[in-house]
N, C-alpha and C positions, 0 to 999 in steps of 0.2 A: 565312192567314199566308203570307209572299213562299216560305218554302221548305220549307213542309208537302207530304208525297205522301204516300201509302201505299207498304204496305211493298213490296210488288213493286217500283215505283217505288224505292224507296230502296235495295234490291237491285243491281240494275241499276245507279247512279250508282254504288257503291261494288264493283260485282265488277269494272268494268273500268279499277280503281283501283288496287287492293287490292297486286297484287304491286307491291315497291321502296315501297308507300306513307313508310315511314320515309326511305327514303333520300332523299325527296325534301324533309323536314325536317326536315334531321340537327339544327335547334339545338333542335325540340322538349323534348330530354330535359328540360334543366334544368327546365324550368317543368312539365314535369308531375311533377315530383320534388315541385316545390313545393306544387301543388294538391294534391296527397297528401298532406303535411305538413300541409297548414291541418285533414283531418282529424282530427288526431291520435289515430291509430290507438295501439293496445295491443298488449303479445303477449298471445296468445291472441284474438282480435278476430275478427269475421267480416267480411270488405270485398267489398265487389260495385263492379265498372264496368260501369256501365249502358250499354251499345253499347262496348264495348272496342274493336271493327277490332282492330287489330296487336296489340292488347294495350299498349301502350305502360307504360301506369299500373303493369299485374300486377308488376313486378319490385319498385318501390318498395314495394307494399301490403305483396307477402310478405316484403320485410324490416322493415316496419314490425309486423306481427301473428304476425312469427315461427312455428317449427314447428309449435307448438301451437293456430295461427288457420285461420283458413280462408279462402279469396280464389276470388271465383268473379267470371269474365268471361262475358258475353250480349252476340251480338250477331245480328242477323238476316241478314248477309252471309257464308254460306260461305266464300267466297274471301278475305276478311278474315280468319276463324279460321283455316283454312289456310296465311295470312302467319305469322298468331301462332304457330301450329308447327311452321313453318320455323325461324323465331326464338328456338323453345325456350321459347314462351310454356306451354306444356301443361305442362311439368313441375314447373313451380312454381305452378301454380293449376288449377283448375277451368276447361276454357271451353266454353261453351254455344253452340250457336246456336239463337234464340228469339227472342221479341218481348219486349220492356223490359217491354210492358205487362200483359204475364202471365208475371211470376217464377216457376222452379219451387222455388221456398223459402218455409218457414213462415212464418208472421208474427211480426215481432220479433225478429228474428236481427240483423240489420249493424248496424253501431257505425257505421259510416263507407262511402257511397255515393259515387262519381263519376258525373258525366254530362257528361262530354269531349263536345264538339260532338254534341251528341244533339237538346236541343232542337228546332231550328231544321228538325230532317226529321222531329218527330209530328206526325200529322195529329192526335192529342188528348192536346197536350201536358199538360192538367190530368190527364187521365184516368194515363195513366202518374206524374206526380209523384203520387196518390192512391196507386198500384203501390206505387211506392217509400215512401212515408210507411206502408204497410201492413209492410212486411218491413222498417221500422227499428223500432229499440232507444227508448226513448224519450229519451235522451238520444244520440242517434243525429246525425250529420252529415252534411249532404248538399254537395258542393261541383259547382256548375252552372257549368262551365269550360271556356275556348277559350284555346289556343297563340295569341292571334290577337285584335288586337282588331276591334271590331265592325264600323269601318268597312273595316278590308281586305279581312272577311271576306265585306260586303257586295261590295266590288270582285272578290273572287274569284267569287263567284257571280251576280253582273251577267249572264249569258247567259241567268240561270234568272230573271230579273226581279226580284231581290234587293233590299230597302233596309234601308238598316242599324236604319231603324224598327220592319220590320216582320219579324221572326225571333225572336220571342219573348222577348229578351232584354234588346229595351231600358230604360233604367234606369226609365222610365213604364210600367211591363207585366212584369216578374219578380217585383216584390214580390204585387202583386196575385194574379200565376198562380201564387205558387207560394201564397199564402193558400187561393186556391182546392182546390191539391194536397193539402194538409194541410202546410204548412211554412209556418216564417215568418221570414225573412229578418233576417240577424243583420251581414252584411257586402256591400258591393256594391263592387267593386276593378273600374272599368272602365278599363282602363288602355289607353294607343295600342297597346301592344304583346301586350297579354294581357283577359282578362274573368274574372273568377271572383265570382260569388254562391253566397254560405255561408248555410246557414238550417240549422235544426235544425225538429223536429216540433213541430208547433202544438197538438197534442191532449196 
């Protein structure tokens, strides 16, 4: 896939990113306000973002799953989580840094998952949506989401040999990979401006 690496590799892209990454797209907020919404989270809930960077997600979760939930961010880029606690992201959540594909959480905890631009950099993206399908709820939501739609996201990453076909997400290839994951595809919003696939657990 156009922008599969490993992790090291995906390190690297995102440490020499990481600091100001928001300020470099201040109108993100709104729309991941939104994707967090389409969870519909609970108090008391338990919400994971699956590669968080900045954290961006963690403020809306924890006011959606209130004092009594729990919100835990993962990501494998140091300097990313380091943005996020500059930010103030640490105090209202949990954040890890780790690999998506091995949660250090039970199975059957989260009500509600994001994966904000995650896709498009697993080298085994089924393997990881397996991850995630293992530590949701059975009635559990997973929202697979980009600030961004697909083709600009392709034109942003044109150096890295990008098409907007092939990043995992295309509308021909998500329902599929995520059946493969253990989920199965409830909504698909590919919009010029945004992407978001909603699925809940297939098992």
């Amino acid at each position: 896939m156009g922008l599969s690496r490993d992790l090291a590799q995906t390190r690297e892209f995102f440490t020499s990113r990481a600091a100001g990454w928001e300020d470099r797209h201040p109108d993100d907020d709104v729309l991941f306000r939104w994707a967090v919404d389409q969870l519909m989270l609970s108090p008391g809930d338990v919400a994971i973002d699956a590669g968080c960077g900045s954290g961006r997600a963690l403020p809306p979760m924890r006011a959606a799953v209130g004092p009594r939930g729990a919100v835990l961010g993962v990501d494998a880029t140091p300097a990313m989580l380091h943005e996020a606690a500059r930010l103030g992201r640490q105090a209202i959540s949990v954040c890890a840094i780790g690999d998506v594909g091995r949660l250090p959480v039970r199975d059957g905890c989260a009500a509600g998952i994001l994966a904000a631009g995650l896709l498009p950099h697993l080298p085994d993206p089924a393997g990881t949506l397996r991850e995630l399908a293992r530590v949701a709820q059975p009635d559990a939501r997973l929202a697979v989401f980009h600030p961004i739609g697909r083709l600009a996201l392709a034109a942003r990453h044109k150096d890295r040999g990008a098409h907007a076909h092939d990043m995992n997400i295309d509308p021909h290839r998500i329902g599929p990979l995520l059946a493969h994951g253990g989920w199965a595809l409830e909504l698909l919003d590919d919009a010029p401006d945004h992407y978001l696939a909603l699925a809940v657990p297939n098992g």
